[in-house]
VOPA-967265 format. One record per residue (C-alpha): residue number from 1; x, y, z; residue in one letter. Coordinates in steps of 0.1 Angstrom, whole numbers, plus 5000, padded with zeros to 4 digits. Example, Ala and Ser with C-alpha at 12.3 -4.5 7.8 and 13.67 -1.06 7.14 Angstrom:
<recs>
1 5123 4955 5078 A
2 5137 4989 5071 S
</recs>
This chain:
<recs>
1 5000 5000 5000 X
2 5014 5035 4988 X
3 4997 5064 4974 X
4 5007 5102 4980 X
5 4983 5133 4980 X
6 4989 5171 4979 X
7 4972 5184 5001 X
8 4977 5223 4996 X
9 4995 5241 4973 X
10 5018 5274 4980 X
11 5005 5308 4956 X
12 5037 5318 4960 X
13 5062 5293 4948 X
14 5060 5256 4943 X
15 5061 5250 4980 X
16 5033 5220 4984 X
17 5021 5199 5015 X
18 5010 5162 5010 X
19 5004 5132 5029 X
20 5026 5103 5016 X
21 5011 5066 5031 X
22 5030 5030 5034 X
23 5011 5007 5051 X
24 5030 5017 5086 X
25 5010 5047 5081 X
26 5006 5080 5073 X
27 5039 5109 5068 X
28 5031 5145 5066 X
29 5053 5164 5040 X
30 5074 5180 5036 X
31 5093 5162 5060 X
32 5126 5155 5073 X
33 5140 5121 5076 X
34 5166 5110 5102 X
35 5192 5085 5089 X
36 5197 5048 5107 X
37 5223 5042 5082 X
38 5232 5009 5102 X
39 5204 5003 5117 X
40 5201 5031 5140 X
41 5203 5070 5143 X
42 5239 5073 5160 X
43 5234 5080 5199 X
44 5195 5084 5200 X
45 5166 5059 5206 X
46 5137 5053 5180 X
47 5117 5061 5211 X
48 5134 5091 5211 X
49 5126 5095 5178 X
50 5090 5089 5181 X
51 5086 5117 5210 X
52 5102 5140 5188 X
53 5075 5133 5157 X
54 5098 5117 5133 X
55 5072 5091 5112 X
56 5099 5080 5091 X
57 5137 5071 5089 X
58 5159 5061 5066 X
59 5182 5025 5063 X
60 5216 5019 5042 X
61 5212 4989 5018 X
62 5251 4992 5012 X
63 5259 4987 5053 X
64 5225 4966 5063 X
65 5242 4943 5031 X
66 5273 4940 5041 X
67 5267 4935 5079 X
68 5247 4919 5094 X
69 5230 4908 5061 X
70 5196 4916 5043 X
71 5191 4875 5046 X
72 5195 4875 5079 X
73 5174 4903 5086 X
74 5145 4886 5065 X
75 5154 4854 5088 X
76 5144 4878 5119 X
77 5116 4892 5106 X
78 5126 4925 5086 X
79 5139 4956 5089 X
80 5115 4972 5111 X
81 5112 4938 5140 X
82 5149 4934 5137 X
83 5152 4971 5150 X
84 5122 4978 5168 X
85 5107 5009 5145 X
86 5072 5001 5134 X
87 5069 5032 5117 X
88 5077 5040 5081 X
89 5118 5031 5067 X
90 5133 5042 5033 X
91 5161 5022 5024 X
92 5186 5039 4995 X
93 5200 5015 4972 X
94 5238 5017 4979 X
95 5246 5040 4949 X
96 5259 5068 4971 X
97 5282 5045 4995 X
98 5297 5030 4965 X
99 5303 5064 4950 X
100 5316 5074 4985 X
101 5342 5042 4977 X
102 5353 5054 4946 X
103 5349 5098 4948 X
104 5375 5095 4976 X
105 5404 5069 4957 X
106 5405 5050 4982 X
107 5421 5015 4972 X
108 5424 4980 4993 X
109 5452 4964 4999 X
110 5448 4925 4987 X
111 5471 4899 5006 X
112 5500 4901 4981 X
113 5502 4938 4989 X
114 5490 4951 4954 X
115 5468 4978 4955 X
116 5435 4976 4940 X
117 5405 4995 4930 X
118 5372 4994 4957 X
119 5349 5001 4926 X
120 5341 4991 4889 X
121 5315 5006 4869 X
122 5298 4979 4841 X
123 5265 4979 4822 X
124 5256 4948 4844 X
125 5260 4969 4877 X
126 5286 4976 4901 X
127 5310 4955 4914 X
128 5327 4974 4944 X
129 5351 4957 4978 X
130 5341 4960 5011 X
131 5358 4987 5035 X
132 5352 4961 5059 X
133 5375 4932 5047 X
134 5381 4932 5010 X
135 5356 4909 4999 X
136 5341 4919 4964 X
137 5304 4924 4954 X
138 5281 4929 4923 X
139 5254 4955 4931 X
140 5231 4952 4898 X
141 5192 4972 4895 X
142 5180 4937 4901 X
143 5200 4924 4931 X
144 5195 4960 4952 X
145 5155 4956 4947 X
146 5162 4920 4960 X
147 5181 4930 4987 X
148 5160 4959 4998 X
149 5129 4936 4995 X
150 5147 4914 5019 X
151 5151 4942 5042 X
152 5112 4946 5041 X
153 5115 4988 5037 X
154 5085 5007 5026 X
155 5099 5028 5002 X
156 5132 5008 4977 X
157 5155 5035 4956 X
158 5166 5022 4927 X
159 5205 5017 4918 X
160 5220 5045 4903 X
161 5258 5064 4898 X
162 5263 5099 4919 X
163 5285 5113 4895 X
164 5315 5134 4918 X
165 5320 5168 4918 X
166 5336 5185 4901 X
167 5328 5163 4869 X
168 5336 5169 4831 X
169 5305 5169 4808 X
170 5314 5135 4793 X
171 5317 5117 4831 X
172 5285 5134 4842 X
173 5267 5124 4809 X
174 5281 5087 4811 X
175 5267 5081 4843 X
176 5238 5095 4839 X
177 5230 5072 4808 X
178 5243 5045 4833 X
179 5214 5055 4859 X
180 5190 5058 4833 X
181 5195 5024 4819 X
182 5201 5011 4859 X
183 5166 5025 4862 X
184 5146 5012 4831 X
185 5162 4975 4843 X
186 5149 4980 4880 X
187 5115 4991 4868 X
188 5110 4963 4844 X
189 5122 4941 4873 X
190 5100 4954 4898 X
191 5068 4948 4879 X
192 5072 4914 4877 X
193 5084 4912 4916 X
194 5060 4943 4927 X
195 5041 4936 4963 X
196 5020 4957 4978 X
197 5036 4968 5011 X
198 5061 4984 4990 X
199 5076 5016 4968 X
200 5101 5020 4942 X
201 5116 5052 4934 X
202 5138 5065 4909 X
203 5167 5087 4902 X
204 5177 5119 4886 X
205 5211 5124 4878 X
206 5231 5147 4857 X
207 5258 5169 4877 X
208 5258 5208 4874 X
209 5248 5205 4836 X
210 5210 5218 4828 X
211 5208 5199 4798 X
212 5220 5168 4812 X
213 5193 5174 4845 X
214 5167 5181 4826 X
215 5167 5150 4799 X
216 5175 5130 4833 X
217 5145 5145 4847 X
218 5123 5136 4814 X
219 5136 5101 4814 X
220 5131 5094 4847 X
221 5096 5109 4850 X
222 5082 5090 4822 X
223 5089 5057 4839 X
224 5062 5040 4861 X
225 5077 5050 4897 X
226 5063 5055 4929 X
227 5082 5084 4934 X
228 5108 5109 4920 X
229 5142 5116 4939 X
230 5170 5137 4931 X
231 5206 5126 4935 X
232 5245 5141 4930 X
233 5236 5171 4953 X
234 5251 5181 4985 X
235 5285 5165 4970 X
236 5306 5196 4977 X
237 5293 5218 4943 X
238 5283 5245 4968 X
239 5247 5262 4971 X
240 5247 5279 4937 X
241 5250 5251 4922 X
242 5229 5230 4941 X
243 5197 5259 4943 X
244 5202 5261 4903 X
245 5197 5219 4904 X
246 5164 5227 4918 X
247 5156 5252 4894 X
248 5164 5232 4862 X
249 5144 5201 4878 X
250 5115 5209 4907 X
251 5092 5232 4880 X
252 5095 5195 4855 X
253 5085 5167 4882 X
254 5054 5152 4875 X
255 5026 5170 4905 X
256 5008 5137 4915 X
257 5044 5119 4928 X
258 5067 5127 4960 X
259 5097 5144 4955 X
260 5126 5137 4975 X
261 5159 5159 4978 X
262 5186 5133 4989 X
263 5216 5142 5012 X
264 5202 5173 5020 X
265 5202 5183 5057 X
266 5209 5217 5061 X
267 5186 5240 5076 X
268 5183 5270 5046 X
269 5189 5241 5020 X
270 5155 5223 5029 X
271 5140 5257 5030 X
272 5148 5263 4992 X
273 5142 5230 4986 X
274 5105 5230 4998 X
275 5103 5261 4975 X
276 5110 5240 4947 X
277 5085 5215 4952 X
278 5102 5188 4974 X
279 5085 5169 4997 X
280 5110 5145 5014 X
281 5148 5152 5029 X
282 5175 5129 5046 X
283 5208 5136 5057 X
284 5232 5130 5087 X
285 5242 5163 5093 X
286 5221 5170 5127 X
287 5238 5139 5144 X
288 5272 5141 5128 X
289 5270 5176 5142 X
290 5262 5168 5170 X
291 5285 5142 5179 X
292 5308 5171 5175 X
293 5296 5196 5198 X
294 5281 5218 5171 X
295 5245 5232 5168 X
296 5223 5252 5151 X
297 5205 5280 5167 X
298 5180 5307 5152 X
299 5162 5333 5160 X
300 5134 5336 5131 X
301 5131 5301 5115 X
302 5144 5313 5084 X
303 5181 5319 5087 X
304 5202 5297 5110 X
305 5239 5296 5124 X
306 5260 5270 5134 X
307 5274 5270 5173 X
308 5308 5250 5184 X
309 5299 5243 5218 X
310 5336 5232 5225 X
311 5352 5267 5221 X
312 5362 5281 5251 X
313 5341 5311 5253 X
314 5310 5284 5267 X
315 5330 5273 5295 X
316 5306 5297 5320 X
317 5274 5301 5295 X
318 5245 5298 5319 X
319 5223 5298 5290 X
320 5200 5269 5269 X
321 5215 5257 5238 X
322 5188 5281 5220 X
323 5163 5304 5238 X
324 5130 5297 5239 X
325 5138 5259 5225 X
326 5117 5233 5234 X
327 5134 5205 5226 X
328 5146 5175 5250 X
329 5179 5193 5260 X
330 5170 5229 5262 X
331 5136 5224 5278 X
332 5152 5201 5306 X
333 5177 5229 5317 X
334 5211 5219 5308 X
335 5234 5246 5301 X
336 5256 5249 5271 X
337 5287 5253 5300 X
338 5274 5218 5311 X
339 5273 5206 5275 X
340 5304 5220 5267 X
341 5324 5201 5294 X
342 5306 5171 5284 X
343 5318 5174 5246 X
344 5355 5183 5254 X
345 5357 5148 5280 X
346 5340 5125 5249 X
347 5309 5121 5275 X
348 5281 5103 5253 X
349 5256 5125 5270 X
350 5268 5155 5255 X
351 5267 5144 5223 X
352 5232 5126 5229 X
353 5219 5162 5240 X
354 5233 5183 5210 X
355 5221 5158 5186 X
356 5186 5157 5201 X
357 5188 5193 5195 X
358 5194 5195 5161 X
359 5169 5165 5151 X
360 5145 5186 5168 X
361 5157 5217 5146 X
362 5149 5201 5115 X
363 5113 5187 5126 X
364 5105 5220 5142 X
365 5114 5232 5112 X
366 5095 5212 5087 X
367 5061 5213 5108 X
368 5063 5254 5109 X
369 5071 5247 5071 X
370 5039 5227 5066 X
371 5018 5250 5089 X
372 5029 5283 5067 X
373 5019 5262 5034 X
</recs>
């Protein structure tokens, strides 16, 4: 069971509200999903989670693969009984963590010493070496719906290549014809393997290049999915580049399909991105930032500024993380001093408080977005 509705529509830009539904329920958009790359949300509990609003999370085919196994997670009764989250889970399809592999040249050392290379790019698929011990893989469109299906996720993304930035026209435009034909496999495959208690969505590629976004938006819009995501964003090509993404692709997306914005966490980024017509964000930003003692604050809900709680100059602040917050840290009285001091020893606490914080940031954010609408 899937279907999504828009439920009111912005006069003013392409800003939308909608209700998306898996059969774990109903998710008001535009919303904000926390990542579980591994199977959980790094140093918070889903119940956590739950208390905060969240009504959906996302899960990291390329990890939950490689350990502790999508088979034996089917064996224990799926994604959401193996961790204990009954609500809704989006699972991506790997494409990002192998491009992760590859962007950075990393290599693996084999047991005769000789370098080789973690990734491989082939019409078939992906064939890519653990970062946990070597061992190589094949990721095709077929096997990542299989796998994802094993995982027993609402809503599957479909294998695709996140081109690196910067990329020259010819890289961007191969691997975009790469996604395209990753796609039109996985679609074909997933009507003859289609259940009903779950989504497939697809993937636009195509770099900083209009032309090449805009036939990867056309292609990928014309094909049977669920819903329509954009990818190769938030991959260091700065906010220019990114906001003029949005432009060449939000106005073209089909009306009656979700739109999610990938990798996209930061506060002013799913602002613009609402703008543009996107319903759905993920990205581990508010955690990772947290686990480093930084958080947002702001003042007006529309511009935002980051705060390193480990400089000095917090040693004696008295004060909240953010006035007038009412999230599980700032509403219980702990000081940034106290939070600070936590941070600087490595006291899981501290970092369980800031990233509380900025979880709550994001889905304070994205209710006031949806009450504006």
């Amino acid at each position: 069971m899937f279907s999504f509705k828009v439920t009111k529509q912005s006069k003013n830009s392409l800003a939308r509200t909608g209700i998306l539904e898996t059969s774990r329920g109903k998710i008001k958009t535009p919303v904000f999903m926390p990542c579980a790359t591994r199977g959980s949300v790094k140093g918070v509990s889903f119940e956590e989670l739950k208390n905060l609003g969240f009504e959906i999370i996302l899960g990291n085919t390329y990890h939950l693969y490689l350990r502790p196994g999508d088979k034996l997670i089917k064996k224990l009764g799926g994604l959401h009984k193996f961790t204990n989250w009954q609500n809704s889970i989006l699972t991506d399809s790997g494409g990002y963590q192998v491009f992760s592999l590859g962007a950075a040249y990393k290599s693996y050392q084999n047991k005769n010493g000789d370098k080789e290379s973690l990734v491989r790019f082939k019409k078939e698929g992906v064939i890519f070496k653990s970062h946990l011990d070597g061992s190589k893989h094949l990721f095709t469109p077929e096997k990542v719906i299989d796998v994802q299906k094993n995982l027993g996720s609402d809503i599957m993304m479909v294998l695709d290549v996140c081109t690196e930035y910067p990329a020259s026209y010819e890289r961007a435009q191969v691997s975009m014809e790469l996604t395209h034909l990753w796609a039109k496999k996985a679609i074909e495959y997933w009507q003859k393997k289609r259940n009903q208690k779950q989504a497939l969505f697809g993937i636009i590629q195509g770099s900083t290049y209009q032309d090449l976004r805009e036939e990867s938006t056309k292609f990928i819009s014309n094909l049977p999915f669920d819903g329509i995501a954009v990818g190769g964003v938030s991959v260091g090509e700065g906010k220019t580049n990114m906001y003029n993404v949005l432009k060449w692709v939000g106005p073209n997306l089909p009306q009656g399909k979700p739109h999610y914005l990938m990798g996209v966490g930061e506060p002013e980024d799913i602002i613009e991105g609402v703008k543009m017509g996107f319903d759905m964000f993920d990205c581990v930003l508010p955690t990772r930032l947290g686990r480093h003692g930084t958080i947002w604050q702001t003042k007006n809900w529309q511009k935002f500024q980051k705060i390193d709680l480990r400089k000095s100059k917090y040693r004696y602040d008295q004060k909240p993380m953010m006035k007038d917050c009412s999230c599980p840290a700032c509403s219980q009285g702990y000081t940034r001093a106290y939070i600070s001091h936590l941070i600087k020893e490595k006291e899981m606490l501290g970092m369980r408080l800031t990233s509380l914080h900025n979880l709550f940031i994001l889905q304070e954010l994205t209710r006031r977005i949806r009450e504006k609408i």
